[in-house]
C-alpha positions in Angstrom: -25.2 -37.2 -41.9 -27.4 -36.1 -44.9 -27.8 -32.7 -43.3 -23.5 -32.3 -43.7 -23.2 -33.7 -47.2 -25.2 -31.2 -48.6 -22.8 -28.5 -47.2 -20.4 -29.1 -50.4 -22.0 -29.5 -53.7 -19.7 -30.0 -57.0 -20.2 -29.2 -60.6 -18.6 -30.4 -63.7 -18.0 -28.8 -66.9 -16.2 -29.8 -69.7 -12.7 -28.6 -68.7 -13.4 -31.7 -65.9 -12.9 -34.4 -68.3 -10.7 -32.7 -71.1 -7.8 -34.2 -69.2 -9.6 -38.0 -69.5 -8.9 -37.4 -73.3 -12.1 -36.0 -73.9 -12.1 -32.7 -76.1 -13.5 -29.0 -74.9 -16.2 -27.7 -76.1 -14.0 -25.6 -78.4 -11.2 -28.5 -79.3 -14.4 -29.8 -80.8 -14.4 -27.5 -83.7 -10.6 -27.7 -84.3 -11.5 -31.2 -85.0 -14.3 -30.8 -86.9 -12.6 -28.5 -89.3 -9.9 -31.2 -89.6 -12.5 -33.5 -90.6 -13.7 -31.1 -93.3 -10.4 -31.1 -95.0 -10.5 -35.0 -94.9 -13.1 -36.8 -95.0 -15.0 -37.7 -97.4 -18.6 -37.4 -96.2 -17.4 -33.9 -94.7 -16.3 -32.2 -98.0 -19.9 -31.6 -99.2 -20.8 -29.7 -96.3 -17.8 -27.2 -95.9 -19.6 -24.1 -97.7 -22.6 -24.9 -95.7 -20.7 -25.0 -92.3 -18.4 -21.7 -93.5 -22.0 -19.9 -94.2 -23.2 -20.8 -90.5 -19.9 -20.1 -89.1 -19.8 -16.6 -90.9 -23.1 -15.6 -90.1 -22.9 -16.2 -86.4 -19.9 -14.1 -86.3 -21.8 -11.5 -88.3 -24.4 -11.6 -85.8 -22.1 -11.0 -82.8 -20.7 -8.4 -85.1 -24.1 -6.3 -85.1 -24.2 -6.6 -81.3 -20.6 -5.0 -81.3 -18.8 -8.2 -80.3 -15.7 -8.4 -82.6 -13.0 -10.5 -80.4 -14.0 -13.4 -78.4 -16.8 -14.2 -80.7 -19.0 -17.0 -78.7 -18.7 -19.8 -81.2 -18.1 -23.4 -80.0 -19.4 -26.4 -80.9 -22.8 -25.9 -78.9 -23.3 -22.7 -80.8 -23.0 -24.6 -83.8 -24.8 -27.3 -83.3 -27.8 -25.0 -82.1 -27.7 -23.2 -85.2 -28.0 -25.9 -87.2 -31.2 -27.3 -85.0 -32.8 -24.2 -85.2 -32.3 -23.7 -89.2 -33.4 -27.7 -89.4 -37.0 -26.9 -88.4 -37.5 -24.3 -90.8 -41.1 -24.8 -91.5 -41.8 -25.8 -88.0 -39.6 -23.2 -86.0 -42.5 -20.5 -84.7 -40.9 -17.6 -85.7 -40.8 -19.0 -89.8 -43.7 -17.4 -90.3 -42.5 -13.8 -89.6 -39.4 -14.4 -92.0 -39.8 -12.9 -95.4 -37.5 -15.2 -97.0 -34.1 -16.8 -95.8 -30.9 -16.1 -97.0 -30.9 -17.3 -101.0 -27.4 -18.6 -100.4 -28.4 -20.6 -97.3 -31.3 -22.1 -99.2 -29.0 -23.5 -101.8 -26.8 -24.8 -99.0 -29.1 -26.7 -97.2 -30.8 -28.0 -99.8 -34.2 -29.5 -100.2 -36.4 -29.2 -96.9 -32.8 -28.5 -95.7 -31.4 -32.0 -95.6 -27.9 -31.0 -95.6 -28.6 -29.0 -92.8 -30.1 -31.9 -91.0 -27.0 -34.4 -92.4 -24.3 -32.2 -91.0 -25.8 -32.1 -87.4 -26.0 -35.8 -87.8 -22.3 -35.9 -88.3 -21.6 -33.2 -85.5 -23.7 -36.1 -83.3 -22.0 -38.9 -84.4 -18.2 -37.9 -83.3 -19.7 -36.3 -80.1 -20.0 -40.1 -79.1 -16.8 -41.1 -79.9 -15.3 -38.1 -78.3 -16.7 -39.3 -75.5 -15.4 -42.4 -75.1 -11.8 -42.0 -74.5 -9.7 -45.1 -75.4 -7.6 -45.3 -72.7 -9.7 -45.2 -69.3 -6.4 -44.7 -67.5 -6.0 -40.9 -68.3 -9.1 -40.6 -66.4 -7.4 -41.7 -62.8 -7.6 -38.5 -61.5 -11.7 -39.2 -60.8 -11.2 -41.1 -58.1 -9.9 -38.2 -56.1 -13.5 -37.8 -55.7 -13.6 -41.3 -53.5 -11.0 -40.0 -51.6 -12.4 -37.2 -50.6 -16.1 -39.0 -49.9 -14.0 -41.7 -47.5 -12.3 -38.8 -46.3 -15.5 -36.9 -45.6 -17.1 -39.9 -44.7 -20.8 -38.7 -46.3 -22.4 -39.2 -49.3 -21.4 -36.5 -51.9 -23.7 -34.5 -54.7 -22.2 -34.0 -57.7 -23.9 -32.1 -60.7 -22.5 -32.7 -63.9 -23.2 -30.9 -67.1 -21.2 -33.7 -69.2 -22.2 -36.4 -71.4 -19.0 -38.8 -70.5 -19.4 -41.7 -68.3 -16.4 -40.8 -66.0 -18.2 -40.4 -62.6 -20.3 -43.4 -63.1 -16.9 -44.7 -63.7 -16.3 -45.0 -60.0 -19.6 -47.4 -59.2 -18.1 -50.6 -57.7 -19.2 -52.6 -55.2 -17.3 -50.2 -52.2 -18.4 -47.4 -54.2 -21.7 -46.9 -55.5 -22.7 -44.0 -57.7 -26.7 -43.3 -57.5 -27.8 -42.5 -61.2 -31.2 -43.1 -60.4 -31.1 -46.2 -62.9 -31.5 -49.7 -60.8 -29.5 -51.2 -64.0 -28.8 -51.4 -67.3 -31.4 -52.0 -69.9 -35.2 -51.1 -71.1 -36.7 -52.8 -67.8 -34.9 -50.6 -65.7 -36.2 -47.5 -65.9 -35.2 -43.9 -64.4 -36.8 -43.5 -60.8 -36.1 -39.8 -59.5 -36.9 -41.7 -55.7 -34.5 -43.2 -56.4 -32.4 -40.2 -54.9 -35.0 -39.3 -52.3 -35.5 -42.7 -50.8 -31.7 -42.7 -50.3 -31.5 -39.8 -48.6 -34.2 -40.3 -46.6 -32.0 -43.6 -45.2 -31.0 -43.4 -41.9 -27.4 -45.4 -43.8 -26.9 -44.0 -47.1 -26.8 -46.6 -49.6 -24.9 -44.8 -52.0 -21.5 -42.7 -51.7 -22.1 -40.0 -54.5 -25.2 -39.0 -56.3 -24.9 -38.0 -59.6 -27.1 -35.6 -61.5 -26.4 -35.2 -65.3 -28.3 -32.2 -66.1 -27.8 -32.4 -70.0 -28.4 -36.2 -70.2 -25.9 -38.6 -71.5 -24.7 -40.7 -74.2 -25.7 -44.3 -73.0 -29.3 -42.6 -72.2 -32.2 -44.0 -74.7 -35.9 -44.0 -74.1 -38.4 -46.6 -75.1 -41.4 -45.8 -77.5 -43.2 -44.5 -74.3 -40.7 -42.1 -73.4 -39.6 -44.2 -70.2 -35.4 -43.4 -70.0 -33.3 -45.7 -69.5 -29.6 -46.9 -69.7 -27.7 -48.8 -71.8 -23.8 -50.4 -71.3 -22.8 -50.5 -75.2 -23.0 -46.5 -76.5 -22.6 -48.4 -79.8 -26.4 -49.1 -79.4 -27.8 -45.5 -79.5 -28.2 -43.6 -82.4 -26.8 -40.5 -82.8 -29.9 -38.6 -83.3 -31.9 -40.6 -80.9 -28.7 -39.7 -77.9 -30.5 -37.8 -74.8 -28.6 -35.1 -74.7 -29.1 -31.7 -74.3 -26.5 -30.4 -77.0 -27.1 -28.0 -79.4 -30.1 -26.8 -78.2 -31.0 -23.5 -76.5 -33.7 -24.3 -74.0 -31.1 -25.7 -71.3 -34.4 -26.2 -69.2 -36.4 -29.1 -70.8 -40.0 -29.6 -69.4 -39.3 -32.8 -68.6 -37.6 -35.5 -66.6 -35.0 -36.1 -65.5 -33.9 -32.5 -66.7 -36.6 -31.1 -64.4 -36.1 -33.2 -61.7 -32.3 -32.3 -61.6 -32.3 -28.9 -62.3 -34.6 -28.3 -59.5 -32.5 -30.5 -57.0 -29.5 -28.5 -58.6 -31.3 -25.1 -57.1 -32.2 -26.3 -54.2 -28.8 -27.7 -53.4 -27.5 -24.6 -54.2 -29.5 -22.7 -51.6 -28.5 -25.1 -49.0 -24.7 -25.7 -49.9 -21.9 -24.0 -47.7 -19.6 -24.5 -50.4 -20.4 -24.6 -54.2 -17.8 -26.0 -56.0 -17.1 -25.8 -59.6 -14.6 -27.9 -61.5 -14.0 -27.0 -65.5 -16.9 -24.8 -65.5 -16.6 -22.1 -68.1 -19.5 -20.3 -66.7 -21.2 -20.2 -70.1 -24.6 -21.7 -69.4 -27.5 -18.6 -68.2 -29.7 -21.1 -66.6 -26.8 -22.4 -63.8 -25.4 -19.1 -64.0 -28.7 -17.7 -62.2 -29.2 -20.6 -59.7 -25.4 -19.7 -59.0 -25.5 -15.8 -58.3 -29.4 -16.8 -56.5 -27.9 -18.7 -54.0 -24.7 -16.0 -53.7 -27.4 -13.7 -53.0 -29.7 -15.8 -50.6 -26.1 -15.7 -48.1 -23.8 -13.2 -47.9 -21.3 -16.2 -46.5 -22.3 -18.9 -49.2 -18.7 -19.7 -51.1 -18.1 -20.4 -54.5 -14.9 -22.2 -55.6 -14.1 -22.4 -59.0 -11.5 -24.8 -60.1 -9.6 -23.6 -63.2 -6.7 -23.4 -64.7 -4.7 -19.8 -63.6 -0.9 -19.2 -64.6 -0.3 -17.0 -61.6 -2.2 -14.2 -59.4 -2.8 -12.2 -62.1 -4.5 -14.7 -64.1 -6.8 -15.5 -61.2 -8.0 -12.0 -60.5 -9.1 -11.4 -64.3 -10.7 -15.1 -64.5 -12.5 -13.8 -61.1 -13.4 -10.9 -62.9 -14.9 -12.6 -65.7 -16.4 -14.7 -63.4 -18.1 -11.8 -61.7 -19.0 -10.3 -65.0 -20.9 -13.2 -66.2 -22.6 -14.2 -62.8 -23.8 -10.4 -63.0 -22.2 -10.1 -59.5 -22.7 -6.6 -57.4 -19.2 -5.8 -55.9 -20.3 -6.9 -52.8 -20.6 -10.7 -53.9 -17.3 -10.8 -55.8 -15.2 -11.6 -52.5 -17.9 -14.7 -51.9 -15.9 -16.0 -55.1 -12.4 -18.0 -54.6 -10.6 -19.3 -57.8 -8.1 -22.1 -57.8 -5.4 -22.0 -60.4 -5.3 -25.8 -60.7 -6.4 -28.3 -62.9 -8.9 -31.1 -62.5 -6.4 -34.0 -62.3 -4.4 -31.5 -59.6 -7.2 -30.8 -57.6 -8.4 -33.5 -57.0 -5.4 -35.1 -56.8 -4.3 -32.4 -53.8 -3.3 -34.0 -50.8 -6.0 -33.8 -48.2 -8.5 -32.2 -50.3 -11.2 -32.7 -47.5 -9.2 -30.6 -45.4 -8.5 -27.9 -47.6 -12.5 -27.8 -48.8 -13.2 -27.8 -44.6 -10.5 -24.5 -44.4 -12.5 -23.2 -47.0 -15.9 -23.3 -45.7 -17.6 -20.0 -44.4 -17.1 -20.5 -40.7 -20.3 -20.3 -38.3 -20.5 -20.2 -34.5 -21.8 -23.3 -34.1 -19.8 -25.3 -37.2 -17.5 -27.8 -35.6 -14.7 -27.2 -38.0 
């Protein structure tokens, strides 16, 4: 049983939950601008953020990038971490002097630098937490297709949202790795080996969030754990990996899941992707070193495609970003759906079974 549920692996991105109510990466700094023009503890900060904005663009400028200029909300909100450490950021000491208009910006020991990430952070958690839970329905396509299956599933998610751990109930149980809520009940990564290891599974998905979460905290010795009211974690104290460039923290559970998220991937039949802009360098090379390791290893990418045409160029891009050799592009399939009608499809177990790379001695 555990040998076939790690022949389809999923992974999320953010186009997985924008449906939920739950804003892109790049419908994130729409609505930050908004909130410039607004709000009142914005206003002081819009030179600041039109300086930031203006030099990234200058610096994808000087690398001959003029359209299609890589600036999102995590591009932000890494500039902004990386300019916060001044003094402590390694490379400070090699910089002659930073920008004299910056300096006035950010003000003393760069505070409003430091005050505007805290912002950024603070609507990340309301964003989300969708109000109405309904719009996220479409999730339990994912039960479904487990019952359907009939083993446990493995899903790798690189969102903060609570929408797969969504599904736990009593006839579905989502393993997190937390035994419960609260500062006694702390992160156990056996907690995914001991299950699979059971000759009866105990749980129906496992999920792996590889940039944390917003009901994450840790106590004062770094021990994670989980908490049911968001309200109760600080923005600056949220274990998440957003905004930050080192994808790969040192560290659990990061470490922990981005290994399992290799290995799976070196294992898996069929690696599928749902909402995944292919934007992150780390997956991207776990992705393209498992198309590598097998020439019949399938990747499905689930995103939204007008028509043919449309798939073929976001296969392309695909391709392009994955570094693929010519050779590996056919081992990539795009769907033109959304989330909600994917996993909505009809028979979805059957149509991920159709698509699995077909060997002598596979059943199917």
């Amino acid at each position: 049983m555990t040998t076939r549920s790690k022949d389809i692996i999923f992974l999320l991105g953010a186009g997985a939950s924008a449906e939920a109510g739950i804003p892109t990466s790049a419908q994130m700094i729409d609505k930050i601008e908004k909130l410039f023009a607004s709000g009142k503890e914005w206003k002081p900060h819009l030179q600041l953020y039109h300086h930031v904005k203006s030099a990234i663009h200058y610096a994808s400028g000087l690398k001959g990038r003029f359209t299609d200029v890589p600036f999102n909300i995590e591009t932000l909100v890494n500039t902004l971490y990386e300019l916060e450490r001044n003094e402590d950021h390694p490379l400070y000491p090699f910089i002659a002097a930073w920008n004299s208009r910056l300096v006035v910006l950010a003000g003393k020991d760069f505070e409003q630098v430091r005050q505007l990430r805290g912002l950024i952070l603070r609507e990340l958690k309301k964003w989300m937490c969708p109000e109405d839970a309904h719009h996220a329905h479409y999730y339990s396509g994912l039960i479904t297709l487990q019952r359907d299956l009939n083993y446990p599933l493995h899903v790798f998610s690189l969102n903060y949202d609570l929408l797969v751990e969504g599904l736990d109930s009593r006839n579905f149980r989502v393993e997190t790795g937390f035994p419960g809520f609260g500062p006694t009940q702390v992160w156990d990564w056996e907690r995914f080996e001991d299950s699979e290891s059971s000759p009866t599974p105990i749980a129906e998905a496992f999920l792996y969030k590889l940039h944390g979460s917003i009901n994450w905290k840790r106590d004062e010795a770094k021990n994670l754990y989980r908490v049911q009211q968001v309200e109760n974690v600080e923005p600056e104290q949220m274990e998440v990996i957003f905004g930050r460039d080192f994808k790969l923290e040192a560290a659990d559970p990061y470490l922990f899941y981005a290994y399992e998220f290799r290995k799976f991937t070196l294992s898996a039949k069929l690696i599928v992707t749902i909402g995944y802009g292919f934007g992150d360098a780390h997956i991207n090379k776990m992705i393209i070193q498992s198309l590598r390791a097998d020439r019949v290893r399938k990747l499905v990418v689930v995103a939204r495609c007008a028509d043919e045409n449309a798939r073929a160029e976001r296969r392309r891009l695909i391709a392009e970003r994955l570094e693929c050799a010519n050779d590996r592009v056919e081992q990539i399939d795009v769907r033109g759906d959304s989330a909600s009608a994917f996993l909505g499809t009809d028979k979805l177990s059957e149509l991920l079974l159709a698509a699995m790379p077909k060997e002598q001695d596979t059943p199917f």
